[in-house]
C-alpha positions in Angstrom: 0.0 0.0 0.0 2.6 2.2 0.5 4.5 1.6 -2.6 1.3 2.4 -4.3 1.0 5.8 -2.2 4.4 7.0 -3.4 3.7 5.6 -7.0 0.5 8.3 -7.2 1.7 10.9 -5.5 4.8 11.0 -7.8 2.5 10.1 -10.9 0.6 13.9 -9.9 4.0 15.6 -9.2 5.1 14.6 -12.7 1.6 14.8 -14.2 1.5 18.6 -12.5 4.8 19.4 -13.5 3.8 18.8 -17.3 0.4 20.6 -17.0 2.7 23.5 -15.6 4.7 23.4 -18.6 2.1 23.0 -21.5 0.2 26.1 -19.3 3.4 28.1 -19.7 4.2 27.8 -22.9 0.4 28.4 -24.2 0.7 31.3 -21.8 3.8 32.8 -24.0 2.2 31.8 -26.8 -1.1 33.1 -26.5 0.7 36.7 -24.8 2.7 37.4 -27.9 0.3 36.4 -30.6 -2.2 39.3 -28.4 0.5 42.0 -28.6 1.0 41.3 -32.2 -2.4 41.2 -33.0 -2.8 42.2 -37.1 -0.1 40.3 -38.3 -1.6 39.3 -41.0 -2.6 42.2 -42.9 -0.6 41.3 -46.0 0.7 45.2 -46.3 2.5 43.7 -43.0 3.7 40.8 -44.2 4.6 41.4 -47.6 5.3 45.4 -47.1 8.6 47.3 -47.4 10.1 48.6 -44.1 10.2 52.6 -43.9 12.9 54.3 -41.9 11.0 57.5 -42.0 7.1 56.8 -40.8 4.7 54.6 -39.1 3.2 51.3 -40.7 6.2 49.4 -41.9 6.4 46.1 -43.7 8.9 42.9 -42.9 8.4 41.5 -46.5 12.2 41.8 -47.1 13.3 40.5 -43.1 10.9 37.3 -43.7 12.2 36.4 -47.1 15.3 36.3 -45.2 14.4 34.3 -42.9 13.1 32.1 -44.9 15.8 31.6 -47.7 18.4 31.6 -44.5 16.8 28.5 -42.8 16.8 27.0 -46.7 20.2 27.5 -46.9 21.5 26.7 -43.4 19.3 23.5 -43.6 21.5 22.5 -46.5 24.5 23.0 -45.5 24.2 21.8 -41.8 21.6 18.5 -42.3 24.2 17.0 -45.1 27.3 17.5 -42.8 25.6 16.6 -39.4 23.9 13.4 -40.4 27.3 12.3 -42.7 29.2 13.2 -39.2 26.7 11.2 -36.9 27.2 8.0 -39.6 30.5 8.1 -39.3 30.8 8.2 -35.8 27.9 5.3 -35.2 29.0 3.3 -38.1 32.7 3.7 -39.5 34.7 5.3 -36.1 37.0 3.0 -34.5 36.5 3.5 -30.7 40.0 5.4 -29.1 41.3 8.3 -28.2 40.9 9.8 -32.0 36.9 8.9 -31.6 37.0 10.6 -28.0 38.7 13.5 -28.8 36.6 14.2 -31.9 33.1 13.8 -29.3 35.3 16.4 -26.7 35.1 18.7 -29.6 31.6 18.8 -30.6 30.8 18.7 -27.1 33.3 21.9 -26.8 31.1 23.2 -29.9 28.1 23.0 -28.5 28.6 25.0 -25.5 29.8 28.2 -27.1 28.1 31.2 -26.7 26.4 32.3 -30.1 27.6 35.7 -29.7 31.5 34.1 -30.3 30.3 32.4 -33.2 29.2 35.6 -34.5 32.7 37.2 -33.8 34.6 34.4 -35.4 32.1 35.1 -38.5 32.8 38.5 -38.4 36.6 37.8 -38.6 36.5 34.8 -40.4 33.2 35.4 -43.2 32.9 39.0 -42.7 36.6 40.3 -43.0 39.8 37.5 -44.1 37.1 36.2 -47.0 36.7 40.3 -48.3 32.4 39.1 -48.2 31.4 41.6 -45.7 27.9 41.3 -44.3 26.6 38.2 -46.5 23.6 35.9 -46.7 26.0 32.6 -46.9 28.0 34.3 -44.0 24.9 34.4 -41.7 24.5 30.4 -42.7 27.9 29.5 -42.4 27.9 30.8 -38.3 24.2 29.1 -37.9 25.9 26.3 -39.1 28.5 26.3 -36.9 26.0 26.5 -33.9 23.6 23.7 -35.0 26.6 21.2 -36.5 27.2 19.8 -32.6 23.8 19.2 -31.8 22.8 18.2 -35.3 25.7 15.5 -35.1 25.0 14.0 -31.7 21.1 13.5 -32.7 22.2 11.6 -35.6 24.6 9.6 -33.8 22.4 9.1 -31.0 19.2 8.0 -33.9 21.7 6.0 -35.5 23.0 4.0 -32.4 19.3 3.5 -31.1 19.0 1.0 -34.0 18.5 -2.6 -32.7 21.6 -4.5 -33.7 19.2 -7.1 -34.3 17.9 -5.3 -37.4 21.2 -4.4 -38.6 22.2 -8.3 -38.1 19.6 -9.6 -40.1 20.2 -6.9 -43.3 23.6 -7.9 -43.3 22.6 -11.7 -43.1 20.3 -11.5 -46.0 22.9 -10.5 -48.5 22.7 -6.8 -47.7 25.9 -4.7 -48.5 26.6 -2.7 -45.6 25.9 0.6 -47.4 22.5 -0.6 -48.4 21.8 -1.6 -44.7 22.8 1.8 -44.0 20.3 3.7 -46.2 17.7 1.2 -46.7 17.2 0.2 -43.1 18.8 1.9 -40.5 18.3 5.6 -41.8 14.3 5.1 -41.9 14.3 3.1 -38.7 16.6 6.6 -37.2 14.8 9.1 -39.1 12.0 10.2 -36.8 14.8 11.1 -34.5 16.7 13.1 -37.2 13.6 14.6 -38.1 13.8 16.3 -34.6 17.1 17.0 -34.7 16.1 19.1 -37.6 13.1 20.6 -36.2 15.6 22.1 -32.6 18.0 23.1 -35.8 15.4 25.1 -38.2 13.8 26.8 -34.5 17.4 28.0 -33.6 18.2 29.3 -37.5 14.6 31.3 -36.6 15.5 32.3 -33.3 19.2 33.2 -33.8 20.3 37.3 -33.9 23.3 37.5 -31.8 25.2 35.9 -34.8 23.6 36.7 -37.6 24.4 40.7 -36.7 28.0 40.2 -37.0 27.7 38.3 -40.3 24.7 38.8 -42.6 24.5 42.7 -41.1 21.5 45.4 -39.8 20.6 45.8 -43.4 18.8 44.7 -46.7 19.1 46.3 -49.8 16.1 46.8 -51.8 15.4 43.6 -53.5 14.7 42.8 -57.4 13.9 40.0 -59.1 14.8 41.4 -62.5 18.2 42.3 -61.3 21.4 40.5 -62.6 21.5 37.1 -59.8 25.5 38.7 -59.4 24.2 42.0 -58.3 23.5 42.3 -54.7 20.0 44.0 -55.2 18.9 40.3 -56.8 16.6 38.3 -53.7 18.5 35.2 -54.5 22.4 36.2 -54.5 24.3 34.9 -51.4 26.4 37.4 -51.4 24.2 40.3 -50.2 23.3 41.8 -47.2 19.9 40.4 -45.1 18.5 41.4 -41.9 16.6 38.2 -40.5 13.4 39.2 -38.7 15.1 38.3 -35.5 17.4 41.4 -36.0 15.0 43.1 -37.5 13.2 43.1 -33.9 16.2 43.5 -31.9 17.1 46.6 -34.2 13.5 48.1 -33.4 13.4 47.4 -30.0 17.4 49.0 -29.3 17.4 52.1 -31.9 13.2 52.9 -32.4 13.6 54.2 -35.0 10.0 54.5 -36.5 7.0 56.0 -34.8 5.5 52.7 -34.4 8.3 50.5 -33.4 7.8 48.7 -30.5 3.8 47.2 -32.7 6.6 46.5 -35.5 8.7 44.1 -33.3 5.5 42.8 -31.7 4.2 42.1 -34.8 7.7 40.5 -36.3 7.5 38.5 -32.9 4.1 36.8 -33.8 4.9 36.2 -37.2 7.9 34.7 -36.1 6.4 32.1 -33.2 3.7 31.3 -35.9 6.6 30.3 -38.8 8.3 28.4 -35.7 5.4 26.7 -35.4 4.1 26.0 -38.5 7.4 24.6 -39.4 7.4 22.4 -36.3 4.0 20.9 -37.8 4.7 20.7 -41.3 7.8 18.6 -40.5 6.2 16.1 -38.4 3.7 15.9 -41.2 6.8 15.1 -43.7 8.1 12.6 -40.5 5.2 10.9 -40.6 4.5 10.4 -44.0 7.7 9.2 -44.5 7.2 6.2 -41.3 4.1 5.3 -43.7 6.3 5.1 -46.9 9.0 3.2 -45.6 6.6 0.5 -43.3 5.0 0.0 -46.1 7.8 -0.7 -48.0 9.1 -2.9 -45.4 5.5 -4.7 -45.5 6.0 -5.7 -49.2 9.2 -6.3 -48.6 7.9 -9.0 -46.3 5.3 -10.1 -48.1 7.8 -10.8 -51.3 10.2 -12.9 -49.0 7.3 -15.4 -47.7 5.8 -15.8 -51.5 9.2 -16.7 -52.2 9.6 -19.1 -49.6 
């Protein structure tokens, strides 16, 4: 009886503990969605900033954002999941393997605001760039690479052996085990990995302000791609909308600052979050592709037999 008295009363600490949680972060939620009520209006969303007078647009700061998680994501996701193989499939355990893990772990602790100062002296200045789009993605990547790597070693490892055993006894090669089986058996676990990666490319400024820059020029689709006024070049300046809010909120310099960056923040949480829910929509819909493939897969090998 007492074992079952401790058992409940810890089962509504944690229970409580979570309800805390879930009411905290619909609390933060819910506060900065009300400050930034209007966010919507498409002369908002889609409007140039003025310098000069109220009313304001982010157009320019969300394309930003947007093409700078593209280009992050494809930088970072190839070099963190080929990292995480290599250390869950190919690494020979010893002191080479453990100082490579004291490294990323090194990594991952640094401040983002270094990261940004090693940009700014690294992408910013010895490369001649100055304030750059690729810059800005380079330093993200730098900050997510760490994390990125351990959840794909982690995914990777969290493979029953078992399954890995029994691809290799069927004839499989060990690079087809690799991408055929244990890659869609680890990917809902990568798929988070690249969820915390894509929210920290959103939520980054420190940075991005030493490397991409407090400005955007005014963008042209009929422009040359090589000239920096083109929406596509990499070699331009872009304010993210993160900045863009930290610049409003520390300078004001419009009338109307401070609804600007409360606006900017909604827009933001909502992109945060419908990102969150069109990947697990992707993650999912990939578990049905690949079980079902797996199904026929099994159905094949006992018509055979």
């Amino acid at each position: 009886m007492k074992a079952r008295t401790v058992d409940a009363i810890w089962t509504g600490i944690l229970y409580t503990i979570a309800i805390f949680v879930v009411a905290l972060l619909v609390f933060l939620i819910a506060a900065i969605i009300s400050k930034g009520w209007g966010f919507w209006d498409p002369n908002f969303l889609f409007g140039k900033p003025s310098n000069t007078q109220a009313g304001g647009g982010i157009g320019p700061q969300l394309f930003n954002s947007l093409y700078m998680l593209v280009i992050t994501l494809l930088i970072s996701v190839p070099l963190g999941l080929g990292a995480g193989i290599y250390l869950a499939e190919y690494a020979k355990q010893g002191r080479l393997l453990n100082f490579i893990r004291l490294c990323i772990e090194t990594m991952a602790s640094l401040p983002s605001i270094v990261v940004g100062l090693f940009g700014l002296l690294v992408f910013v200045t010895l490369t001649g760039w100055g304030y750059t789009l690729i810059g800005g993605a380079l330093a993200i990547t730098i900050l997510n690479l760490p994390s990125l790597t351990r959840v794909c070693e982690n995914a990777i490892l969290d493979v029953p052996h078992s399954v890995k055993e029994a691809s290799l006894g069927l004839g499989a090669t060990r690079w087809q085990t690799l991408v055929r089986v244990i890659i869609p058996a680890a990917l809902p676990q990568i798929i988070t990995g690249v969820i915390l990666a894509a929210g920290r490319i959103f939520g980054e400024a420190a940075a991005l302000i030493y490397t991409s820059g407090l400005t955007t020029p005014f963008l042209n689709p009929s422009a040359d791609l090589s000239s920096k006024l083109h929406p596509l070049n990499l070699f331009r300046p872009a304010e993210t909308l993160t900045v863009h809010i930290w610049k409003l909120n520390s300078e004001g310099i419009v009338p109307d600052a401070k609804l600007i960056a409360a606006k900017s923040a909604a827009v933001l949480i909502i992109m945060v979050l419908l990102f969150n829910i069109i990947a697990r929509f992707i993650s999912m819909l990939l578990q049905n592709y690949f079980a079902g493939s797996k199904r026929k897969t099994k159905k094949r090998m006992k018509a055979a037999a």
